[in-house]
C-alpha positions in Angstrom: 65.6 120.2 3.3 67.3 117.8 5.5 68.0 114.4 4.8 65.1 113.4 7.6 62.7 115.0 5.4 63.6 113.8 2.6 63.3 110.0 3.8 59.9 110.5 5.3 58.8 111.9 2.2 60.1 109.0 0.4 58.5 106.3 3.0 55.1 108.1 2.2 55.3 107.7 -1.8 56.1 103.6 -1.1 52.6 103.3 1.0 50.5 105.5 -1.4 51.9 103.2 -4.6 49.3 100.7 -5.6 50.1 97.3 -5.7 50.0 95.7 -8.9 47.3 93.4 -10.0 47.8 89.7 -11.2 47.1 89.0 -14.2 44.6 86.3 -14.9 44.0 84.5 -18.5 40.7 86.1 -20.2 37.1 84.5 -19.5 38.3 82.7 -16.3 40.7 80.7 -18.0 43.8 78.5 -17.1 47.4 79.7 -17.4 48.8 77.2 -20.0 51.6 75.3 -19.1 55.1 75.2 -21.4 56.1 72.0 -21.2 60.3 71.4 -22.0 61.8 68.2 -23.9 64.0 65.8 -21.4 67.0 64.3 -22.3 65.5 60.8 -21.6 62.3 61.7 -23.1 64.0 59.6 -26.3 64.2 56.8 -23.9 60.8 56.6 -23.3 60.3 58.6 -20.2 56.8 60.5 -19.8 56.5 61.8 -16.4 58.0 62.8 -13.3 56.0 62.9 -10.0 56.2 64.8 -7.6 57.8 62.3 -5.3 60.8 62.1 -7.8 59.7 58.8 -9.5 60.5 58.7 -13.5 58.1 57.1 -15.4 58.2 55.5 -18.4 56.7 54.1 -21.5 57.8 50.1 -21.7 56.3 48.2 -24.7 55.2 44.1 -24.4 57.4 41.8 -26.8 54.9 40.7 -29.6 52.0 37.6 -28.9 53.2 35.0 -31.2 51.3 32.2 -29.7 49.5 31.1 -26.5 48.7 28.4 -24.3 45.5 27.4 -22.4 43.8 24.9 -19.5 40.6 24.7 -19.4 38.3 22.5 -17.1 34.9 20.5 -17.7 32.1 17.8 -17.0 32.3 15.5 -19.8 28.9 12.9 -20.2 28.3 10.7 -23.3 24.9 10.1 -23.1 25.2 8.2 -26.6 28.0 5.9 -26.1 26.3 2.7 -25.7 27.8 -0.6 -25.3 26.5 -2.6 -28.2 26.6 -5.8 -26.1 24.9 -5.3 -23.2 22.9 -1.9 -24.0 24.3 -0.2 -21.3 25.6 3.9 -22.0 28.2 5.4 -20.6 25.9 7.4 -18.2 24.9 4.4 -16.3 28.8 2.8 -16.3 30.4 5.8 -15.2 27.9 8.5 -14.0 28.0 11.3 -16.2 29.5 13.9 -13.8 33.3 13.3 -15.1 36.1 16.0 -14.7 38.0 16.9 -17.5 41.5 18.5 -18.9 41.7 20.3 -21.4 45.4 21.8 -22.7 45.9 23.7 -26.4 48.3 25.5 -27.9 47.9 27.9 -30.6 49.9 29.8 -33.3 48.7 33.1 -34.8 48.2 33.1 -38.2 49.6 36.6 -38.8 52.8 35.6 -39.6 51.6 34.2 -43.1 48.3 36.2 -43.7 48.7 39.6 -42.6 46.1 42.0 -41.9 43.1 39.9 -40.7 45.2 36.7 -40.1 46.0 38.4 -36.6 42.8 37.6 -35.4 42.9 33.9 -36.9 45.1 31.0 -34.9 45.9 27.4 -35.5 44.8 25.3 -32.2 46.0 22.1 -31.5 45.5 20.2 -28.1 44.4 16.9 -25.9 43.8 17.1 -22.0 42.9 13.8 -19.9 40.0 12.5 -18.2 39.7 9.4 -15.9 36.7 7.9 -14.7 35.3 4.8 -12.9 32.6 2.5 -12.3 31.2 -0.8 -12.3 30.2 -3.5 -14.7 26.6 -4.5 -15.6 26.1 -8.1 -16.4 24.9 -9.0 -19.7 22.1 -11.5 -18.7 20.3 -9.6 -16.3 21.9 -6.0 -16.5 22.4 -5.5 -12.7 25.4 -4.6 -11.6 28.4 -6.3 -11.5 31.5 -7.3 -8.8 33.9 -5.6 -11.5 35.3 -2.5 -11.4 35.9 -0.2 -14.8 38.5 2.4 -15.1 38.1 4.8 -18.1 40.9 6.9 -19.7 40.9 9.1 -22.2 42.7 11.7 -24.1 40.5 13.9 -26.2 42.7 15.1 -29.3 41.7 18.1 -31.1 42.4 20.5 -33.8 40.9 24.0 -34.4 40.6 27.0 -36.2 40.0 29.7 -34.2 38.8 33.2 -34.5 38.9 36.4 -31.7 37.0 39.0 -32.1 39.5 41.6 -31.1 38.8 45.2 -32.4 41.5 47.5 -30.5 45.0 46.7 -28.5 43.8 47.2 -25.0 40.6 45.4 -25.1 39.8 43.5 -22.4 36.7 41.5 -23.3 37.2 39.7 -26.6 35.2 36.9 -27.7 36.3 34.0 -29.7 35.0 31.4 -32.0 36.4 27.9 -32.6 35.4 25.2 -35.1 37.5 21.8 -35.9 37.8 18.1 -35.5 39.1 15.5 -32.7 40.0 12.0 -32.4 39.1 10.6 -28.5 41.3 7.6 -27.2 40.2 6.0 -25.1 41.2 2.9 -22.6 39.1 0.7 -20.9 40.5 -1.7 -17.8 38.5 -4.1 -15.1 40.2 -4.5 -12.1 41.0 -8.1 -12.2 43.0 -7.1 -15.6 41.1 -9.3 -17.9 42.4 -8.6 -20.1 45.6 -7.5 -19.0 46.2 -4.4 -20.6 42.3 -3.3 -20.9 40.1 -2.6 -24.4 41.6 0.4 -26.6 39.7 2.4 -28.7 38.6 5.5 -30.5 36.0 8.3 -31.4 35.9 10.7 -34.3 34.1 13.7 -33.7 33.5 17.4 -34.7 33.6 20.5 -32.4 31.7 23.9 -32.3 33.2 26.1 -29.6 31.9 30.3 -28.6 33.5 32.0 -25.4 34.6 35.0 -24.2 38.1 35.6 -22.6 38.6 38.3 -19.9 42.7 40.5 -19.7 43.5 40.0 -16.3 46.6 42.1 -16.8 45.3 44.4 -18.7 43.9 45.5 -15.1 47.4 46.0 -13.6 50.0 47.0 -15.8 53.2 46.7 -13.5 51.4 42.7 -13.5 52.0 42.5 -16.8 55.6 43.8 -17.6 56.9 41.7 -14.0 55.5 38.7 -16.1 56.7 39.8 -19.4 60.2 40.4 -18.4 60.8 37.2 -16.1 59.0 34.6 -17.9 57.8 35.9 -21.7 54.2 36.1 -20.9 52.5 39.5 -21.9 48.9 38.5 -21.3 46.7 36.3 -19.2 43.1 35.8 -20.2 40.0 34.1 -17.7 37.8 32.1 -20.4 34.3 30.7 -20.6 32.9 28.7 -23.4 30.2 26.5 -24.5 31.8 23.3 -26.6 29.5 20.9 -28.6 31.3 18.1 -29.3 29.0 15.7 -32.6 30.3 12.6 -32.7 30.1 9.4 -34.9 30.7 5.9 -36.2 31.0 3.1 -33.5 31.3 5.7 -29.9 29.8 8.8 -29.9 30.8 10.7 -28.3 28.8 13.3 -28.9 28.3 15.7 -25.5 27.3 19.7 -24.6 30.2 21.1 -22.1 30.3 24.2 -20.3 34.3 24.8 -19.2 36.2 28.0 -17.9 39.9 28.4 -17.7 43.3 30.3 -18.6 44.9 31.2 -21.4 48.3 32.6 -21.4 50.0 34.7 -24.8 53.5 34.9 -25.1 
């Protein structure tokens, strides 16, 4: 046999050889992947994409406090001046803007456990309104205009309901007291530096705070590692405000805000 022969024997043999069948996993299953530790894995990387781009795990610095600003229409539809009979409504209209601004500590640090949900709130804001006089005789109206300043000082214990890390709804309960000052002026500065005074009063606060960040994570590590904020809240809440003695000041507000923990 010649070595022609013997080739084209050979050539038939490779096309009458089956090929072989791929194996598939039982019952229509997946072929498991075998995943293999990185070197940087101990750094916190988690995944590589197919782009190239390591990813990794970054952890917030701990919420040790926060700050808020909240805004609301303040009325005092019981503050009535005992001289002429006239409230605060009818002086100054009712429709008012005001500041508030709090800071608060968590409590964690000295009870553990449930005190992480419990903070210390302490706070003021500002509100300025203005208006005229009403004369004590007849009570029409007067030439004089009224300027009305006032700081509303509070303090607070407050509660968040907060159940998991990454919640992003959490409501929040708040009850304490407050002392209003307040600063009354007519514009022809009689007398000269205005009526000072002051309101005791009790406050009742529910609301619920919405994570912004929690929404976009690169958000919240940019603002984490340039300025030391790892979380910014939208909030809504009802305030009822009871006052007493000479000015109540008591008054239903509806605000919404921020509130930033760093």
């Amino acid at each position: 046999m010649d070595k022609e022969e013997t080739a084209e024997k050979e050539t038939k043999k490779r096309k009458k050889k089956k090929p072989q069948k791929i194996q598939t996993p039982p019952q229509g299953g997946r072929i498991k992947r075998r995943y293999i530790s990185h070197p940087l894995a101990e750094k916190g990387l988690y995944k590589i994409t197919k782009e190239g781009d390591y990813l990794y795990n970054v952890n917030t610095s701990p919420q040790k406090a926060s700050a808020s600003v909240r805004f609301a229409i303040f009325d005092a539809p019981d503050l009535v001046n005992g001289a002429t009979g006239a409230t605060f409504t009818s002086l100054y209209g009712g429709n008012d803007p005001i500041i508030f601004i709090d800071y608060e500590w968590k409590l964690d640090r000295w009870f553990k456990g449930i005190g992480s949900n419990f903070s210390l709130k302490v706070g003021s804001g500002i509100m300025i309104a203005s208006g005229k006089g009403r004369l004590e005789s007849t009570g029409q109206e007067s030439k004089e205009s009224f300027t009305f300043v006032m700081l509303p000082n509070q303090a607070a214990l407050a509660f968040k309901l907060k159940i998991w890390d990454k919640q992003k709804l959490i409501p929040y309960a708040e009850g304490g007291v407050g002392y209003f000052v307040f600063n009354e002026h007519r514009d022809d500065s009689d007398p000269p530096l205005g009526r000072f005074g002051g309101a005791a009063v009790l406050s009742a606060v529910g609301g619920l705070a919405l994570a912004v960040t929690e929404l976009d994570r690169d958000a919240t590590l940019r603002l984490d590692a340039e300025y030391g904020i790892n979380a910014v809240w939208l909030t809504a809440e009802l305030r009822q405000l009871l006052g007493f003695g000479s000015f109540n000041m008591t008054s239903t507000l509806f605000s919404a805000g921020v509130m930033l923990h760093f």
